[in-house]
TILO-258866 format. One record per residue (C-alpha): residue in three letters; residue number from 1; z, x, y. Coordinates in steps of 0.5 Angstrom, whole numbers, plus 500, padded with zeros to 3 digits. Last residue first. Layout:
// residues N
[rec 'ALA'; NUM; [Z; X; Y]]
...
END
This chain:
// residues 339
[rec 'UNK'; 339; [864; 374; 671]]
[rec 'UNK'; 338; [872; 377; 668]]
[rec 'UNK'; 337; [869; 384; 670]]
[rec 'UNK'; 336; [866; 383; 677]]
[rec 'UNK'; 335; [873; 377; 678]]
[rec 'UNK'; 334; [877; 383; 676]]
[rec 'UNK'; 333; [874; 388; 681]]
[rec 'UNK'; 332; [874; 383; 687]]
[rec 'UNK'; 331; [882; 382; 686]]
[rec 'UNK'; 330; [884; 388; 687]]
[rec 'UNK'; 329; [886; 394; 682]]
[rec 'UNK'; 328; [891; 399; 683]]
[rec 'UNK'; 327; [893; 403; 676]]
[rec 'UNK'; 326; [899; 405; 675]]
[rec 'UNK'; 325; [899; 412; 671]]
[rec 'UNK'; 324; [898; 414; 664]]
[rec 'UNK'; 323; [897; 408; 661]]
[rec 'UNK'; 322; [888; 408; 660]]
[rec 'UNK'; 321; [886; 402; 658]]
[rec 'UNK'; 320; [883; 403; 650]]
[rec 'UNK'; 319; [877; 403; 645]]
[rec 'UNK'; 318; [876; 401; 639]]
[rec 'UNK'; 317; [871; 399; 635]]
[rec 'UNK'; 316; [870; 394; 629]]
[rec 'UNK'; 315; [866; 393; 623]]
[rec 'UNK'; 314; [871; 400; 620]]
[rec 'UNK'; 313; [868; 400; 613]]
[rec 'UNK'; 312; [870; 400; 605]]
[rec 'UNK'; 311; [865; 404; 601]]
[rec 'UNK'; 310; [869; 404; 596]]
[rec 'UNK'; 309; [870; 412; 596]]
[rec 'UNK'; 308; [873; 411; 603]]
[rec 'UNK'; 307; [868; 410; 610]]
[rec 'UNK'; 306; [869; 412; 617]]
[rec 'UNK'; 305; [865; 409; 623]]
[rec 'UNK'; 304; [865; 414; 629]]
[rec 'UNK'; 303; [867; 413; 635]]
[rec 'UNK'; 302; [875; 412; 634]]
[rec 'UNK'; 301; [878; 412; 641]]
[rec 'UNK'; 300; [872; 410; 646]]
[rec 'UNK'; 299; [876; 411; 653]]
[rec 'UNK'; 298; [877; 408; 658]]
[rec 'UNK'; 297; [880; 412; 665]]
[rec 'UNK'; 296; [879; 409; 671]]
[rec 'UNK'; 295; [876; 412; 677]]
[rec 'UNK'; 294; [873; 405; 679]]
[rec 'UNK'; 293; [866; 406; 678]]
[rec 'UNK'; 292; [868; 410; 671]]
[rec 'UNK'; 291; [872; 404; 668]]
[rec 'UNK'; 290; [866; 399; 669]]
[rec 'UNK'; 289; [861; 404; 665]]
[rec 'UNK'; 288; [868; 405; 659]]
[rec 'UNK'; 287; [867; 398; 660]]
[rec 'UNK'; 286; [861; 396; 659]]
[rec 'UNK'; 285; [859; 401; 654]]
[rec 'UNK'; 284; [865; 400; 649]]
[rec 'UNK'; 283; [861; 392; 650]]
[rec 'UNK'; 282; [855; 395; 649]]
[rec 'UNK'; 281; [857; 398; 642]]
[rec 'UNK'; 280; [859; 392; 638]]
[rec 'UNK'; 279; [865; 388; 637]]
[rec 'UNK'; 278; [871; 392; 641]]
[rec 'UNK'; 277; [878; 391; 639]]
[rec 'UNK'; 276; [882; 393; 644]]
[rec 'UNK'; 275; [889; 398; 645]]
[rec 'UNK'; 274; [893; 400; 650]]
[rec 'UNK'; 273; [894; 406; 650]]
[rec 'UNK'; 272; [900; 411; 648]]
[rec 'UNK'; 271; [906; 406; 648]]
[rec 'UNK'; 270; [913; 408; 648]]
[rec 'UNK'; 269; [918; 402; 645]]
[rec 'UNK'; 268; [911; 399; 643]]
[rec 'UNK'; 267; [911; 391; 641]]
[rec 'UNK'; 266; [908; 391; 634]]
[rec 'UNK'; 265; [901; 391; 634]]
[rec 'UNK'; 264; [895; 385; 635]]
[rec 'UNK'; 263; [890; 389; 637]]
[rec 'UNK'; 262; [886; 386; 644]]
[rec 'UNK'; 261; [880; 383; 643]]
[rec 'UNK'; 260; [877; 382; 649]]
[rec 'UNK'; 259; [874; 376; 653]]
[rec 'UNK'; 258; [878; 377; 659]]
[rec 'UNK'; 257; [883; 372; 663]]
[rec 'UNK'; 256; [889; 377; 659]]
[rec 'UNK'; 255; [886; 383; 662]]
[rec 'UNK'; 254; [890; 383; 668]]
[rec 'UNK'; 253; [896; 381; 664]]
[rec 'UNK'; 252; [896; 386; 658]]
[rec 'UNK'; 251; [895; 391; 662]]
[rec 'UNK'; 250; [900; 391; 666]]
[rec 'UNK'; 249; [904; 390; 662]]
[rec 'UNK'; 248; [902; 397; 659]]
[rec 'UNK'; 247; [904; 400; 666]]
[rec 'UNK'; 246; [911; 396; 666]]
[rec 'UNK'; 245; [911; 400; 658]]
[rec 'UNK'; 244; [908; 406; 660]]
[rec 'UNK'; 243; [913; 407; 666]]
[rec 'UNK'; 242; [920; 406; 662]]
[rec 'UNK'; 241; [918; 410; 657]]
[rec 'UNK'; 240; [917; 415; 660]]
[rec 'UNK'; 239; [924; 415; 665]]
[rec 'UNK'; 238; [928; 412; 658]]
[rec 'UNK'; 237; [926; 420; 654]]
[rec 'UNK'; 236; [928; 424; 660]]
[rec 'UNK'; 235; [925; 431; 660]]
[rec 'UNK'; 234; [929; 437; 657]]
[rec 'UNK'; 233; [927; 439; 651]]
[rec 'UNK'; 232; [920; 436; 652]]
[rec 'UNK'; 231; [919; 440; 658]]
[rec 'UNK'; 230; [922; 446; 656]]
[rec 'UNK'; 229; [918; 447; 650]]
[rec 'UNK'; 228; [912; 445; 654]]
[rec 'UNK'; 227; [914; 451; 658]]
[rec 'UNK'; 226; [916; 456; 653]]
[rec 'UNK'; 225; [909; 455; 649]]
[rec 'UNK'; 224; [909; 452; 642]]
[rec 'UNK'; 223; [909; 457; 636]]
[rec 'UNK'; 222; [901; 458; 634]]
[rec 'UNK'; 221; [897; 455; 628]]
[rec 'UNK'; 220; [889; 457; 630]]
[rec 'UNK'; 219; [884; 452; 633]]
[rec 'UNK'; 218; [887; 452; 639]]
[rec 'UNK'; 217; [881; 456; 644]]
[rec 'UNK'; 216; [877; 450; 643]]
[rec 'UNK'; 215; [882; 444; 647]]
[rec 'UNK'; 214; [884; 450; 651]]
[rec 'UNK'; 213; [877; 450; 654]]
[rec 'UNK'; 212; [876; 443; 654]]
[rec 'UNK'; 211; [883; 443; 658]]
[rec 'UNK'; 210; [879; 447; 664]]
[rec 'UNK'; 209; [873; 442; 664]]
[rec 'UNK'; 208; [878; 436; 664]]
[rec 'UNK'; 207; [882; 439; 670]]
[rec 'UNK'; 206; [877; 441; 675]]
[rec 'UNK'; 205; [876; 449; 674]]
[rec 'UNK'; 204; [880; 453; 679]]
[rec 'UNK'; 203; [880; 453; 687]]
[rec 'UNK'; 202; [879; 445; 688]]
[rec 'UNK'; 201; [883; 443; 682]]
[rec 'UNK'; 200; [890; 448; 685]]
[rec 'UNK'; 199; [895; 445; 681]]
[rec 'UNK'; 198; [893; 442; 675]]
[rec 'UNK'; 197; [888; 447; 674]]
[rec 'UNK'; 196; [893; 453; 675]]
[rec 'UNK'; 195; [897; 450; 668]]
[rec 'UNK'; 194; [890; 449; 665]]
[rec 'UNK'; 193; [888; 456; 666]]
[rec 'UNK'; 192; [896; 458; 663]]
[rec 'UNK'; 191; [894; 455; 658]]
[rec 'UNK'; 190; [887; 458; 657]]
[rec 'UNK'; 189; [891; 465; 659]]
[rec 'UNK'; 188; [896; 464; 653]]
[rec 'UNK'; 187; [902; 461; 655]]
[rec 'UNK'; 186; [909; 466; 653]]
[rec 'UNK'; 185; [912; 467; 645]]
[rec 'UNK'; 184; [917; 463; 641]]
[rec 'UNK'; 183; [918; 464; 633]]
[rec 'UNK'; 182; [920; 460; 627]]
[rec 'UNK'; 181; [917; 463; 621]]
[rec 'UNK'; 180; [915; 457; 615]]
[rec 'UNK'; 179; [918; 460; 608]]
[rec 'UNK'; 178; [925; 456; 607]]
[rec 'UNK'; 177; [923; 450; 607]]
[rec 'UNK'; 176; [928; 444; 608]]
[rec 'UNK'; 175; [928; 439; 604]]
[rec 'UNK'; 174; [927; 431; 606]]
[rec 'UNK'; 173; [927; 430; 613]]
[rec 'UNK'; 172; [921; 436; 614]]
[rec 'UNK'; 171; [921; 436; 622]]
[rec 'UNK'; 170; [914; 439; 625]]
[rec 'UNK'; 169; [915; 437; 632]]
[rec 'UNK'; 168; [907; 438; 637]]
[rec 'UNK'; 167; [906; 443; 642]]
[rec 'UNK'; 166; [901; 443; 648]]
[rec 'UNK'; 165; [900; 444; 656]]
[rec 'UNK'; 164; [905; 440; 656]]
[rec 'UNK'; 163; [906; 433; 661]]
[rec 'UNK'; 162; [907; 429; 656]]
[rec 'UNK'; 161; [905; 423; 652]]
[rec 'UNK'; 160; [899; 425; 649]]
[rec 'UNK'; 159; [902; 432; 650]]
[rec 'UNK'; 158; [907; 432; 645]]
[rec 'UNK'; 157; [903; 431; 639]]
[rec 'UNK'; 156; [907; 428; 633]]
[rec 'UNK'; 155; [908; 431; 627]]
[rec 'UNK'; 154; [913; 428; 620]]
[rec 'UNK'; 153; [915; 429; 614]]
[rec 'UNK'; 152; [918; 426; 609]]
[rec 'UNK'; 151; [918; 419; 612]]
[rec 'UNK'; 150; [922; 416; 617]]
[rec 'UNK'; 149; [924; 421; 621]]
[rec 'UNK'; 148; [920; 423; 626]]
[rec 'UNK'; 147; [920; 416; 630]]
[rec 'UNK'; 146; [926; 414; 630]]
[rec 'UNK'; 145; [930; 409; 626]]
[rec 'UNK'; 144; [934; 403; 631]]
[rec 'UNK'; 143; [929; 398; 626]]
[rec 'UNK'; 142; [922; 402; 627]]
[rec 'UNK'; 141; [924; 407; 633]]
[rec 'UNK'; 140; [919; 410; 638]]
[rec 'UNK'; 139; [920; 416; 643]]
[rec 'UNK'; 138; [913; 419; 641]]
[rec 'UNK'; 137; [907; 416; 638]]
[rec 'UNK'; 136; [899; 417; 639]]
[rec 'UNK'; 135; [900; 423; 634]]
[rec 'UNK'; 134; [906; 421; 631]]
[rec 'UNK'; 133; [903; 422; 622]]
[rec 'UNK'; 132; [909; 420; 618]]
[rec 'UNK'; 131; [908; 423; 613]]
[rec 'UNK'; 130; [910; 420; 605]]
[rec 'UNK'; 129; [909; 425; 599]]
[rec 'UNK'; 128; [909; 421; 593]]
[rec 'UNK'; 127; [912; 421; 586]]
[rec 'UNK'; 126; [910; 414; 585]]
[rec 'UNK'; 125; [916; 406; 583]]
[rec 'UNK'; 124; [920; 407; 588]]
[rec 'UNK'; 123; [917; 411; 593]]
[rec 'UNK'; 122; [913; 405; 594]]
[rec 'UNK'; 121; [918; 401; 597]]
[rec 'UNK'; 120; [917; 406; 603]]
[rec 'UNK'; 119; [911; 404; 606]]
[rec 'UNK'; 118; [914; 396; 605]]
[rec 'UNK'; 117; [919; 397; 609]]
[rec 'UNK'; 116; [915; 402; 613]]
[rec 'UNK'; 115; [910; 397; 617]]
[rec 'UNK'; 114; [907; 401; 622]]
[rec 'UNK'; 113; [911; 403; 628]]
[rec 'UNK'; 112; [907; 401; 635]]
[rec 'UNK'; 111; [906; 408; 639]]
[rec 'UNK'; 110; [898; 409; 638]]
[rec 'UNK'; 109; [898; 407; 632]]
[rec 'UNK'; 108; [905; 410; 628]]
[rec 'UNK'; 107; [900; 413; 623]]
[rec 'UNK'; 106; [901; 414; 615]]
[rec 'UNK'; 105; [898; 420; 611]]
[rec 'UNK'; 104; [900; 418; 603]]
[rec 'UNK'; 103; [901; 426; 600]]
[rec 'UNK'; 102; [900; 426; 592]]
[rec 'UNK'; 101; [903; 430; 587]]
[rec 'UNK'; 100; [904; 426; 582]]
[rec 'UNK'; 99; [903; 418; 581]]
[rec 'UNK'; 98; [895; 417; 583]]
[rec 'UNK'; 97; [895; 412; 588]]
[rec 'UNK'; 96; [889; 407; 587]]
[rec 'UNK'; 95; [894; 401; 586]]
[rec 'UNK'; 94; [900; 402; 590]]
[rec 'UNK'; 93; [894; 404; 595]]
[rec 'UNK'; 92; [890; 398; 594]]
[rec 'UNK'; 91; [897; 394; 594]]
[rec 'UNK'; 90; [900; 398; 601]]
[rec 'UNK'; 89; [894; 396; 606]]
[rec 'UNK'; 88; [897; 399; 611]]
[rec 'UNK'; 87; [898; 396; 617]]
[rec 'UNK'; 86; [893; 396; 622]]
[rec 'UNK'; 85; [895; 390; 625]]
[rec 'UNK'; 84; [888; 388; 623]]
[rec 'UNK'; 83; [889; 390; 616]]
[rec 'UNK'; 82; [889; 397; 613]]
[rec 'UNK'; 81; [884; 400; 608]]
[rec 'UNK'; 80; [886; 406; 603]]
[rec 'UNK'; 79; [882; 413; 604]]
[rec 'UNK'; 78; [882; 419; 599]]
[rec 'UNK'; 77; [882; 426; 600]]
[rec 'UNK'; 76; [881; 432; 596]]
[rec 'UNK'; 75; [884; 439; 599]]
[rec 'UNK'; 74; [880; 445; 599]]
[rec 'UNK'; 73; [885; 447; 605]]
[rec 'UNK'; 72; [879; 447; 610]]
[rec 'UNK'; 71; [879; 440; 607]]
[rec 'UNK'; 70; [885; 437; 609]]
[rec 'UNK'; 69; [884; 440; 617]]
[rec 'UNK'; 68; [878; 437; 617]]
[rec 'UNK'; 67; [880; 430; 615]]
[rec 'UNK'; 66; [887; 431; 621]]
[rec 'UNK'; 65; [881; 433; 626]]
[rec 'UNK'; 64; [877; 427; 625]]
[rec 'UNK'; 63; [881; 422; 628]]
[rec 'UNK'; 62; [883; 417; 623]]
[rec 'UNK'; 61; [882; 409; 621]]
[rec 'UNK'; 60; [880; 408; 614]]
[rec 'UNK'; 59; [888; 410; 612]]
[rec 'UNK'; 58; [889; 417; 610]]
[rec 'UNK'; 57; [891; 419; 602]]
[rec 'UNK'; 56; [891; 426; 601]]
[rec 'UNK'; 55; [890; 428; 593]]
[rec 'UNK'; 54; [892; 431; 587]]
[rec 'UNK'; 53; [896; 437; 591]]
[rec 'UNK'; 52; [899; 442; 587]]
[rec 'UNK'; 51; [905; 445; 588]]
[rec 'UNK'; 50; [906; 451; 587]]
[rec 'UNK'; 49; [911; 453; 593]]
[rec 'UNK'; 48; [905; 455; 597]]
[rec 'UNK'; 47; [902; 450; 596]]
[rec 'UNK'; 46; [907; 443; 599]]
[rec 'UNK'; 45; [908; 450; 605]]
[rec 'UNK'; 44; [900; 449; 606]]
[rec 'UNK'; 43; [901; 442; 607]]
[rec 'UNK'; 42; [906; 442; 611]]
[rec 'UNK'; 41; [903; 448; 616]]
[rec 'UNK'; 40; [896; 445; 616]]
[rec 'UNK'; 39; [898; 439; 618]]
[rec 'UNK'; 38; [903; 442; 625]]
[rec 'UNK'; 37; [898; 446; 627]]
[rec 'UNK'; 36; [893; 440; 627]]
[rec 'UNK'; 35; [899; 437; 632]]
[rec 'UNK'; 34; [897; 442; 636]]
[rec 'UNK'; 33; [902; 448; 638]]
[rec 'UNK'; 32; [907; 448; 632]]
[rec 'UNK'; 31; [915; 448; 634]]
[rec 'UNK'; 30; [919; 447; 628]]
[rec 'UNK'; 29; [925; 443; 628]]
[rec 'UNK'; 28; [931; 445; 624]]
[rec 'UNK'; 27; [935; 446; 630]]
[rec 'UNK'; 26; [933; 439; 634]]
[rec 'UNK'; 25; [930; 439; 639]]
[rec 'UNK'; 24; [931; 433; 644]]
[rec 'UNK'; 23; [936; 436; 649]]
[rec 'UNK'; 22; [938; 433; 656]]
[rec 'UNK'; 21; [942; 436; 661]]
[rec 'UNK'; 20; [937; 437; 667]]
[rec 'UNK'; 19; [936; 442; 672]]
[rec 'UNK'; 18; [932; 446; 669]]
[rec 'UNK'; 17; [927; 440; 667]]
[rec 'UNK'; 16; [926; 439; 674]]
[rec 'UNK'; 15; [922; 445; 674]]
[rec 'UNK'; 14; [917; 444; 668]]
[rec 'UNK'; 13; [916; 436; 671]]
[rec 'UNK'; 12; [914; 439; 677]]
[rec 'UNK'; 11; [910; 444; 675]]
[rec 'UNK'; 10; [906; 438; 671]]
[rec 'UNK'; 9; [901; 439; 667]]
[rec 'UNK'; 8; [896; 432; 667]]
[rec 'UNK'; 7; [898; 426; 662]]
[rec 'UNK'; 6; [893; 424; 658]]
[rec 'UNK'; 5; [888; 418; 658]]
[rec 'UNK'; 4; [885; 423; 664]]
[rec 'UNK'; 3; [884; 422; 671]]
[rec 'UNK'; 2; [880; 427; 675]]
[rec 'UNK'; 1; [881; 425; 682]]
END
């Protein structure tokens, strides 16, 4: 079987949602297909409304889809460095932040709250934008406040926790935006591909190879498909959380007698991975070959090294155990991994 770091599609998941009570989106959500539809559409609200972006601060560590989106739209980036908590470092961007009109891009990684008290204190002394970016993160809370509306704005993506064919909630916390249409509209074909993949792997294209092809056709903004939609509305946040949580435990044990460094994050209420610091490229190797010989997931999260104006550098690499389903080890393939 094909496993993927993502939650597969599920018809299961879409009809058990017909019978549920359940309802998670709010009447002032907006409902975009990626979470890279959702950026591009806060910032090119911030635009449209003659507001004239100074710079958007990302953290050192980021996936390249969130840097590209900015400067398609001619946007200057700027980087501010984080600790080994991967908590922001609040007095260089203090420091370096320009006071007007500037937009200061924070992540919740992989499901763990950064450290918003100290995050939100800046709004205090800088006329700043804070959004709070929950791509790795869904169902989370810092201090009983979800995740989504801590900052500004927020966007997070849905299908890296759930099993959708896309989507990802926009919320603006602060004021309301009056020129952001919302709509619905039915799976696309490359949607409803991945659908089918997940369903008859053997008749249509293997699930990865078919969810690589969605991946290149949503590129553009788009309203989020009807069936994620159902899916996210109605599917039982404490069951998901639930399972990612026992299944990041195990990890956590299994691993514990292994000479790896895991990241040292706040406890996740809904996990995404469970994440390590790698010291060089060999060991991201060792284990990703390991987990192919054992039909398990591990992938290379941040693969390339990423600098900011002064040169800072990420030293480490990441990569991470797969949490989407149990995994069932023996003892032998411990002792080969531990040996």
């Amino acid at each position: 079987m094909d496993i993927t770091i993502q939650p597969r599609f599920s018809y299961y998941s879409l009809i058990k949602s017909l019978f549920s009570t359940n309802n998670q989106i709010s009447t002032t959500d907006y409902l975009l297909n990626t979470g890279r539809a959702s950026l591009f559409t806060l910032l090119n609200h911030k635009l449209k409304n003659a507001e004239s972006i100074e710079t958007v601060l990302l953290p050192e560590l980021i996936c390249d889809d969130v840097s590209e989106v900015i400067t398609k739209l001619r946007i200057p980036i700027s980087y501010y460095p984080l600790n080994e908590q991967l908590d922001p470092d609040v007095d260089f961007i203090a420091n370096n932040i320009p006071d007007n009109h500037s937009i200061l891009l924070v992540p919740n990684y992989f499901g763990s709250a950064s450290n918003w008290k100290d995050i939100l204190d800046l709004k205090n002394y800088h006329n700043i934008t804070i959004v709070e970016d929950n791509a790795h993160s869904l169902f989370g809370d810092y201090n009983d406040q979800s995740f989504g509306t801590i900052g500004d704005i927020s966007f997070n993506s849905l299908r890296k926790i759930l099993p959708t064919l896309g989507g990802s909630i926009l919320k603006f916390n602060d004021k309301q935006p009056e020129d952001i249409k919302k709509s619905e509209r039915l799976p696309n074909m490359h949607e409803l591909k991945v659908s089918l993949a997940s369903l008859k792997p053997l008749l249509f294209k293997k699930y990865p190879s078919a969810l690589k092809s969605l991946d290149s056709s949503m590129s553009s903004v788009n309203s989020m498909d009807v069936f994620s939609k159902q899916i996210y509305n109605k599917i039982s946040r404490e069951t998901i959380c639930s399972i990612r949580k026992e299944n990041y435990k195990f990890w956590q044990q299994y691993l514990k007698n292994v000479d790896i460094e895991p990241i040292k994050l706040r406890e996740p209420s809904c996990p995404y991975v469970y994440p390590c610091y790698a010291r060089n490229f060999s060991e991201v190797e060792k284990f990703i070959e390991w987990g192919k010989i054992n039909n398990i997931t591990i992938i290379n999260i941040f693969p390339d090294q990423v600098f900011n104006k002064k040169d800072f550098i990420i030293l480490k690499k990441y990569y991470a155990f797969n949490i989407v389903e149990k995994v069932e080890i023996d003892k032998n393939i411990t002792y080969q991994l531990i040996k």
